[in-house]
N, C-alpha and C positions, 0 to 999 in steps of 0.2 A: 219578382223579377228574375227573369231567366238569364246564365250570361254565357260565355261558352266557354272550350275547354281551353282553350289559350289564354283567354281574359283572365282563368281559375290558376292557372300556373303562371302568369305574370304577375297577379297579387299574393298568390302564395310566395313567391319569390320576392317581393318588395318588403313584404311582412316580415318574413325570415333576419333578409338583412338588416332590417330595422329595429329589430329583437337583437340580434346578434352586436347591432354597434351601444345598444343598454347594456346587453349583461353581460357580451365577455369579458369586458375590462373590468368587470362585478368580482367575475369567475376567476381572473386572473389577482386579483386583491386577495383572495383566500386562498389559492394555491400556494401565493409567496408567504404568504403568513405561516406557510411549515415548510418552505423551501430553507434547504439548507446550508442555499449560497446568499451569501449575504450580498452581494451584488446582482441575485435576481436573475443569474442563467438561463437561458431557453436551449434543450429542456431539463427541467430540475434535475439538479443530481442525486436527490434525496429528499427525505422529509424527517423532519425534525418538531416537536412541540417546544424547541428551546425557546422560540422566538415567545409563544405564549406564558412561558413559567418568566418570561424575562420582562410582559405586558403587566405580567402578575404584580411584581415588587418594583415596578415606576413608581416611583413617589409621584412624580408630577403626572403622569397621566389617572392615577388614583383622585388626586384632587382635582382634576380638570372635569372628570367622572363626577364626580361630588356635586361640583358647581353646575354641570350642566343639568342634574336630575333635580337642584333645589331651586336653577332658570325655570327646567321645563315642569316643573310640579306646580309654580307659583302661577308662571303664566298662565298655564293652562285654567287651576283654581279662576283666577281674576277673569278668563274669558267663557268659562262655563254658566258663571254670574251675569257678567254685564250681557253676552251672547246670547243668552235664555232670555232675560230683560225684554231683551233688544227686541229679538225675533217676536217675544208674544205681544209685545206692542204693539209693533209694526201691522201686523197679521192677524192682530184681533181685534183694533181696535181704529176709528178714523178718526185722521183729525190734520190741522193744513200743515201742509211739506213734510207727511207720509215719506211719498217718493223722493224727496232732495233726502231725509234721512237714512231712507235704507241707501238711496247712491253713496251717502257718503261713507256708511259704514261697508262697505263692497269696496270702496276706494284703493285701501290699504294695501288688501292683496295684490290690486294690479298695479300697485307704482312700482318701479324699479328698486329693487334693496338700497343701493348707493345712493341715492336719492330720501327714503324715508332713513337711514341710515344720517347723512349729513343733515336732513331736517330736524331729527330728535335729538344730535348730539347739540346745534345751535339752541335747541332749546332747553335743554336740560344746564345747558353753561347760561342761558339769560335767566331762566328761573331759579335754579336750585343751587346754581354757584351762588351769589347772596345770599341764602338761606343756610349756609353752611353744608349742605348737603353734596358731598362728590359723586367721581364715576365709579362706581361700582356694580354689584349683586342686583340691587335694587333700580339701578339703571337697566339694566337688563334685562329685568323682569317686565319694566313696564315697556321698553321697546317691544318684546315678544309676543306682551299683550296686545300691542296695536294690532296685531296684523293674526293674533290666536282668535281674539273674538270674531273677525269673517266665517272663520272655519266654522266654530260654534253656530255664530248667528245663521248662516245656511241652511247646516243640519238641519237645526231647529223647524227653521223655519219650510223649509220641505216639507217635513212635517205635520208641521200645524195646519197649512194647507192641504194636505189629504184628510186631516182630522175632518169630520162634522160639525158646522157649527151647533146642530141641532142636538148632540149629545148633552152639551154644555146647558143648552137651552130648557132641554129634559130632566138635567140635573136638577136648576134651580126651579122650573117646575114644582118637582118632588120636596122642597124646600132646602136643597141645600147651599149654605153660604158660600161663595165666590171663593175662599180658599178650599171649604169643602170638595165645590166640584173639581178645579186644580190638582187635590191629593189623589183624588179616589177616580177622577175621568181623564183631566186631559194628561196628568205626569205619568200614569202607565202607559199613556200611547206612546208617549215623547221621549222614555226612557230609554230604549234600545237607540236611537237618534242623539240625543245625549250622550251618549256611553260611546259610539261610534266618534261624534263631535271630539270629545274629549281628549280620546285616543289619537287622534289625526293632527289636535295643535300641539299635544304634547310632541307627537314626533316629528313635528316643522320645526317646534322651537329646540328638541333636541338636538337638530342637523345646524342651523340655524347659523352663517358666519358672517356676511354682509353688514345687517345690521348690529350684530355682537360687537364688531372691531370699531364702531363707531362709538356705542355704548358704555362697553366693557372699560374698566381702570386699568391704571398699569398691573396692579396684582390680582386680577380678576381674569382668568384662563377657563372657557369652557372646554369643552374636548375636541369639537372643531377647529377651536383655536390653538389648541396645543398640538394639533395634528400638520396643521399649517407650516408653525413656526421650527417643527422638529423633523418637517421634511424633505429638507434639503441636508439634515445634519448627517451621514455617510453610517454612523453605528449606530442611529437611532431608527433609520429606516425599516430593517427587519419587525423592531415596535413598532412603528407606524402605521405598517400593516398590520398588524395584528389588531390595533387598536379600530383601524378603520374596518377588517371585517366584523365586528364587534358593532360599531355601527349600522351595519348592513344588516347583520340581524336584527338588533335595536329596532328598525326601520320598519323592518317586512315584518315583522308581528305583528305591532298594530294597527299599520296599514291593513292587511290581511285580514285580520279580525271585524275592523272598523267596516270593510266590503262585503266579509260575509252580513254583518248585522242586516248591512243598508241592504244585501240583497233578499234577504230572510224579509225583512218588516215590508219592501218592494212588493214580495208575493204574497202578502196579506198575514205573516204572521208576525204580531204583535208582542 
């Protein structure tokens, strides 16, 4: 489709803008992170790495660090499992309300955070309050979970639908057992998909605040949440930023990586 030369510069102009209202405020997050006015002057007077030797020795943002990489390790672990499950189920195998359970596993992602948020905190206080069990780590994990396994199960399952049934088919052909063909056929396909999957719930559940604050106990701080609660504090803010570009990197790694795989295995290499 052909379009013209105005049509080309009215969407290159709406694109632009629309770039520019994501990542200057991105850009603007790391510049104050060595801006040397602690109130954030425009434009900086200086630059400084005080603010990051000062991210250094937070105690509290050190353990909020902590918390959030043994949320998003766990989560992720528990949705790479049940995810993988899920999708080769669904995808290779029939049988009745298929489709109500892939709907509902899809679900998650699209409800509102505040929403599965006050769902899981009701439920975790009707179930695990009488069982002695409170809000904590482990609360957190499996909120995260809810909504990491979509991620996973997608991947996967994209996947598995490009795969061949007939490879599998060929496997066991040649005699080999059902976990046989699994190791040696369909987990090479699905690995770079996997690894992609993995990357991408880790770092939902890393950013992750909605649902945390709902979850999360009173001594249980991820790094979203400390970022939150420390930034309205006047001297902790120069931290704040520093800590949130630190995120931003966090972020765009495995995003980045996770896009290259999908677009790599996209154009046929495996």
């Amino acid at each position: 489709m052909r379009i013209s030369r105005t049509a080309r510069v009215v969407l290159g102009c709406v694109t632009a803008a629309g770039l520019a209202i994501v990542y200057v405020p991105l850009l603007l997050v790391l510049l104050n992170s060595v801006n040397t006015d602690r109130s954030f002057g425009w434009p900086p007077s200086g630059l400084t790495g005080r603010w990051w030797r000062a991210a250094l020795h937070s105690e509290g943002a050190r353990q909020a660090l902590l918390t959030s990489l043994k949320a998003g390790l766990a989560a992720t672990a528990i949705a790479l499992v049940l995810g993988t499950l899920a999708a080769y189920a669904v995808h290779r195998h029939r049988f009745f309300g298929r489709r109500t359970v892939s709907f509902l596993l899809v679900l998650p992602i699209a409800l509102p955070g505040i929403v599965s948020g006050i769902a899981l905190n009701a439920a975790f206080r009707t179930v695990l309050d009488p069982i002695g069990i409170g809000f904590g780590l482990f609360t957190v994990v499996v909120g995260h979970a809810t909504f990491c396994v979509v991620i996973v199960f997608n991947n996967i399952g994209a996947r598995l639908r490009r795969i061949a049934p007939s490879l599998a088919e060929a496997s066991a052909d040649l005699g080999a057992r059902p976990w046989q063909t699994f190791r040696y056929v369909t987990f090479p396909a699905m690995r770079s998909a996997l690894f992609a999957g993995g990357l991408l719930a880790f770092a939902l559940s890393f950013d992750e605040i909605v649902v945390t604050t709902f979850t999360a106990g009173p001594g249980t701080r991820t790094l979203p949440i400390w970022i939150y609660e420390n930034l309205a504090r006047p001297h902790q803010a120069p931290v704040v930023n520093v800590v949130a570009a630190l995120l931003i990197l966090a972020s765009v790694i495995p995003v980045y990586i996770a896009q290259r795989l999908s677009s790599d295995t996209a154009g046929g290499r495996l």
